[in-house]
C-alpha positions in Angstrom: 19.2 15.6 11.5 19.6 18.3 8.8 18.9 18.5 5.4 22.7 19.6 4.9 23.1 16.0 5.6 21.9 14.7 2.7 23.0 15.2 -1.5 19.4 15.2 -3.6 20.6 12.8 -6.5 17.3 13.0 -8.5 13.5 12.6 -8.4 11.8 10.1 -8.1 8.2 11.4 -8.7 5.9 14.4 -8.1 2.4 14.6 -6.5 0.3 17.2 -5.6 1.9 18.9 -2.7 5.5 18.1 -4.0 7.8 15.5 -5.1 10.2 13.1 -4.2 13.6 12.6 -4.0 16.3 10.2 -4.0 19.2 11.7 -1.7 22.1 10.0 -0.3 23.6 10.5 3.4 26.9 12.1 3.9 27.5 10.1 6.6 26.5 6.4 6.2 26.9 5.4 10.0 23.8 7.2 11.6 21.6 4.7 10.0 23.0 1.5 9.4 19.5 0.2 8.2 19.8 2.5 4.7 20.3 1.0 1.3 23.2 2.1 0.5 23.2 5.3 2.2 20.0 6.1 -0.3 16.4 7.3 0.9 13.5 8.8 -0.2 12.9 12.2 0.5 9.3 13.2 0.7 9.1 16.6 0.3 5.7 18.5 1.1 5.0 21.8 0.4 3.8 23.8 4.4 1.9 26.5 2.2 0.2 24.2 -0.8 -0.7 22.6 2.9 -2.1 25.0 4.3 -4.2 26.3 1.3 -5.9 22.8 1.1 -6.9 22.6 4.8 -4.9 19.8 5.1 -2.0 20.6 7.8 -4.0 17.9 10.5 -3.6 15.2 7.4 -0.4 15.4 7.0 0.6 15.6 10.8 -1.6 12.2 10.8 0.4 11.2 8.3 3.9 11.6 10.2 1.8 9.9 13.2 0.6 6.8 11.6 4.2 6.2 10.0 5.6 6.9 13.7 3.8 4.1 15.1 5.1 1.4 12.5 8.3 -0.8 12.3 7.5 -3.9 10.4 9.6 -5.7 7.3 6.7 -5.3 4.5 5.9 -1.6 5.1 8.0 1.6 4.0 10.0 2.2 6.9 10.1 5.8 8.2 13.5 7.0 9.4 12.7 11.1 10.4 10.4 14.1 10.0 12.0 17.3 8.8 11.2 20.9 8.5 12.7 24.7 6.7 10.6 27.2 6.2 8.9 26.2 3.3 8.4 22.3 3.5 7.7 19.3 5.7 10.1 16.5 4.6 9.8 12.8 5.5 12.9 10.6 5.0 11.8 6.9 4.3 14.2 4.4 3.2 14.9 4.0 -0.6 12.7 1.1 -2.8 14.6 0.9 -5.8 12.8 -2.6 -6.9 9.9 -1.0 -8.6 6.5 -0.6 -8.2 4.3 -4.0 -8.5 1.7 -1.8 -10.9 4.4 -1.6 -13.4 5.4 -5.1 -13.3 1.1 -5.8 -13.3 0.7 -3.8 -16.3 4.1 -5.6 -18.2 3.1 -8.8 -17.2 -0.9 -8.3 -17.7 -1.8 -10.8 -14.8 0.1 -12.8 -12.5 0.4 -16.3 -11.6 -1.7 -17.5 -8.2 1.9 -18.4 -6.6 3.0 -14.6 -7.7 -0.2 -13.4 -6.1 -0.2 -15.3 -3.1 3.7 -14.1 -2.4 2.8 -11.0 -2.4 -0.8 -10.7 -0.7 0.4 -12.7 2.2 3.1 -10.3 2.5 0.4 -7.0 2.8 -1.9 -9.2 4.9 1.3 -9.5 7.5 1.2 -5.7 6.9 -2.5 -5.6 8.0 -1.7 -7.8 11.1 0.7 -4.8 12.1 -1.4 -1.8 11.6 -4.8 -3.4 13.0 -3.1 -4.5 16.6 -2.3 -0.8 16.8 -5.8 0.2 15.5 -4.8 1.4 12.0 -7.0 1.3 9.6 -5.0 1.7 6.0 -7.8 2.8 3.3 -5.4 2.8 0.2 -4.5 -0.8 -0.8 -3.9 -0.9 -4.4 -0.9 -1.7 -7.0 0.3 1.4 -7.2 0.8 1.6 -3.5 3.0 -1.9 -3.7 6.7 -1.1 -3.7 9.6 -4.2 -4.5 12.8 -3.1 -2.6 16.1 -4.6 -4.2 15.8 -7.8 -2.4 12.1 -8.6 -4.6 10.0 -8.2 -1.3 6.8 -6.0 -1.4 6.3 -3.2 1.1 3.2 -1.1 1.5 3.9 2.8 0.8 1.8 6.1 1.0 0.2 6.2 4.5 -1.8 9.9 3.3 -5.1 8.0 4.1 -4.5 5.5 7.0 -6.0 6.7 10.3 -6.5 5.5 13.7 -9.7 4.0 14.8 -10.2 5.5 18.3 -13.7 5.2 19.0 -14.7 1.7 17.0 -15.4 3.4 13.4 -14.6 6.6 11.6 -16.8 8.4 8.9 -14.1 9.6 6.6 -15.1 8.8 2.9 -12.2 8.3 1.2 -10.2 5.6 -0.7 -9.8 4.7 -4.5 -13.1 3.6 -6.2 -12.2 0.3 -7.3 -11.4 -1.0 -4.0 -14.1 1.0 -1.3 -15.6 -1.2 0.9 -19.5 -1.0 0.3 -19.9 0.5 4.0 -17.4 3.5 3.3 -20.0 4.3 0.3 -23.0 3.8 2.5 -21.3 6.4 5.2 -22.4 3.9 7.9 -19.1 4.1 9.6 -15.8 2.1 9.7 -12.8 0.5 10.8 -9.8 -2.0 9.3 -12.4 -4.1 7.9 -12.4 -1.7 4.8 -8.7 -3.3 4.4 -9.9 -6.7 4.1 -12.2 -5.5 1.8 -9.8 -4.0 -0.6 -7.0 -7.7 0.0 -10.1 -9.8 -2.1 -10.2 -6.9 -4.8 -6.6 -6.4 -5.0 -5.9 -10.7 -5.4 -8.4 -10.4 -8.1 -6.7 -7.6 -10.1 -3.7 -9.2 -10.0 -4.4 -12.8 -10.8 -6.5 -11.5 -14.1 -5.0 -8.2 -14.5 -8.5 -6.1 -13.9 -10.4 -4.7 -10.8 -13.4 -6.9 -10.7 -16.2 -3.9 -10.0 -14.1 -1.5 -12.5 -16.0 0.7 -14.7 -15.3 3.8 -17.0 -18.6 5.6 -14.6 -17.8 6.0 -11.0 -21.4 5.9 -10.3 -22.0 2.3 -11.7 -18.9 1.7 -9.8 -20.3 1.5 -6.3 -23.4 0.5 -7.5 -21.6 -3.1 -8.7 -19.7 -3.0 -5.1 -23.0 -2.3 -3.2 -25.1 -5.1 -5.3 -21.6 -7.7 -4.8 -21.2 -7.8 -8.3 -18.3 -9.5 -9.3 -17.5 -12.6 -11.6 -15.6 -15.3 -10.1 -12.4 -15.4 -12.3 -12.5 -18.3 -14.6 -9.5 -20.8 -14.7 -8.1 -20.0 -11.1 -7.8 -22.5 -8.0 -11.1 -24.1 -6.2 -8.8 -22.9 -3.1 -8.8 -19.0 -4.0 -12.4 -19.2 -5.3 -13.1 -20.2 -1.9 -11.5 -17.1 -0.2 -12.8 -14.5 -2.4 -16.2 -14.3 -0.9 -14.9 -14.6 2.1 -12.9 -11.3 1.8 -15.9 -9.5 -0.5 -18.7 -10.0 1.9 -21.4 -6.8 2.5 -21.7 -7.1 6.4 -18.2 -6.1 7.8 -18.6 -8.1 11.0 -18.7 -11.2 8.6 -15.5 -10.3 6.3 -12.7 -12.9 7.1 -10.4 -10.9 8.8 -12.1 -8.7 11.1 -14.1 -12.0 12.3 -12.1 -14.2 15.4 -8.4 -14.3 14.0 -7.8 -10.9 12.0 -5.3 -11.2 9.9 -4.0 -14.6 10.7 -7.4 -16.0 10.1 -7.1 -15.3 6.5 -3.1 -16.7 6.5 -4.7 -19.8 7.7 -7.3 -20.2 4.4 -6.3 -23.5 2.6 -5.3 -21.1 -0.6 -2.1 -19.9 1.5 -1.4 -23.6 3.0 1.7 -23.8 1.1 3.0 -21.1 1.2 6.0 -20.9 4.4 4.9 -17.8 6.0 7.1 -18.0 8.9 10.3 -18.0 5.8 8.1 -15.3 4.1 8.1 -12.8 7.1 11.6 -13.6 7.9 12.7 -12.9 4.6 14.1 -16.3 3.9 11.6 -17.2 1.0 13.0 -17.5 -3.0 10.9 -14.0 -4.1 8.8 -14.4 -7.5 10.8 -11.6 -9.1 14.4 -10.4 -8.4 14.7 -6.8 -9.5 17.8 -6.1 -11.5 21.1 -4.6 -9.9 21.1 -0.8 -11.3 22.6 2.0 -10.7 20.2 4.0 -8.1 21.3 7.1 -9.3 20.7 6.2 -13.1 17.0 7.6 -13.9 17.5 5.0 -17.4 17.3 2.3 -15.3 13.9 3.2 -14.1 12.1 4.5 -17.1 8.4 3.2 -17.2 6.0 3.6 -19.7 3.4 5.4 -18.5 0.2 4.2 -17.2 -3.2 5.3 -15.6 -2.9 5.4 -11.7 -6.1 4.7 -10.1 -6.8 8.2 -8.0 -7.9 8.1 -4.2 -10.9 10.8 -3.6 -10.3 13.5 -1.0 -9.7 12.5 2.4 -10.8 15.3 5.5 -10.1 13.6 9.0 
């Protein structure tokens, strides 16, 4: 696979070692899985790379995505290389990001909520049998494709757990587990961690330890601090505590179950998972049918993205 293979139609955002790119295959039938012919070009720049230090993160990076094939995560198709950048082709999400919609819509409804955390907790189920750990649940990182179905994007900070727990502090403020600030070690339990803080923001629109000082911050996540939401279900009040617990060993989740545990909490009884992960479930949202190649149809206003910290595996 060559780059020659593909036409670059327009970007689709920048970051810090690059941007991305819509392209479009030449030839449609090498991948019969594309949208359209249309992916996502991830283009990384080998010496902004190598100036950070950060050549063995990205090759994790390429590694991690390698390992996973699953219907609610961004599927990776190739890696790619010239002489100055590292591209990774990932199939095209042209439904939008679920931040967007969050900061339109202020909050969502618990159905809305449920849809789409049961969907990233099937995720979860994925990574952790393969000991991934993914570090970097948030909104932003919540992708629709055309269909309305969420899929998890951005793998810069997942790693895997070889030896029971990793040391690495990194993550977005908001959502670190409280043993990721303490440096005591960990594994996929930080993801569980981040699911009860991530149903929270989107069922009242904020993070519940959020704060304009960093500091104070992880002070609220170390104490627990959080208000229970008012005027949501008895059933989700029950699970939140369950998710947001200090001691990792005792976070629903990683305790007897994983993932499937937490799919079995009364808040998700009626919800038909088995329809959900076989894509046969009426989606909250249907995206509307645009033009990919139309940047109009995808203008935003634009809104604060909640930063990861630094990352050094």
């Amino acid at each position: 696979m060559h780059l020659r293979n593909f036409e670059v139609k327009r970007t689709l955002g920048v970051g810090a070692f690059g941007s991305v790119k819509l392209v479009k295959a030449h030839d449609k039938t090498f991948d019969k899985d594309a949208t359209n012919g249309y992916y996502a070009l991830k283009c990384i720049s080998k010496e902004l790379v190598e100036e950070s230090g950060l050549t063995s993160h990205v090759l994790n990076e390429k590694a991690v995505m390698s390992q996973l094939d699953h219907p609610f995560i961004v599927r990776f198709v190739s890696a790619i290389q010239d002489s100055q950048n590292i591209y990774f082709l990932l199939e095209s999400l042209l439904g939008g990001e679920l931040c967007d919609m969050l900061h339109s819509m202020q909050k969502f409804p618990e159905p809305w909520t449920k849809f789409y955390s049961a969907s990233v907790v099937f995720a979860f189920c994925h990574m952790h049998s393969r000991t991934i750990a993914y570090r970097d649940l948030k909104p932003e990182n919540l992708v629709l494709d055309e269909r309305g179905y969420v899929k998890i994007v951005d793998f810069g900070l997942a790693k895997k757990v070889k030896d029971g727990k990793t040391w690495t502090w990194c993550g977005t403020p908001d959502y670190l587990a409280p043993e990721i600030i303490l440096n005591e070690g960990h594994d996929w339990a930080v993801d569980y961690w981040a699911l009860g803080v991530l149903l929270i923001e989107l069922t009242t629109g904020d993070a519940p330890f959020a704060d304009d000082n960093p500091m104070e911050v992880y002070q609220k996540i170390l104490a627990g601090n959080y208000n229970v939401p008012p005027n949501i279900s008895d059933e989700l009040s029950d699970l939140l505590p369950k998710l947001l617990t200090l001691t990792p060993s005792k976070r629903l989740g990683r305790t007897i179950g994983g993932g499937g545990a937490v799919l079995q909490h009364k808040w998700y009884s009626d919800l038909d998972c088995d329809a959900l992960l076989e894509r046969r479930i009426a989606v909250p949202y249907l995206p509307p049918h645009r033009n990919p190649e139309d940047p109009s149809g995808f203008e935003y206003e634009e809104q604060p993205r909640k930063k990861a910290v630094s990352s050094f595996f």
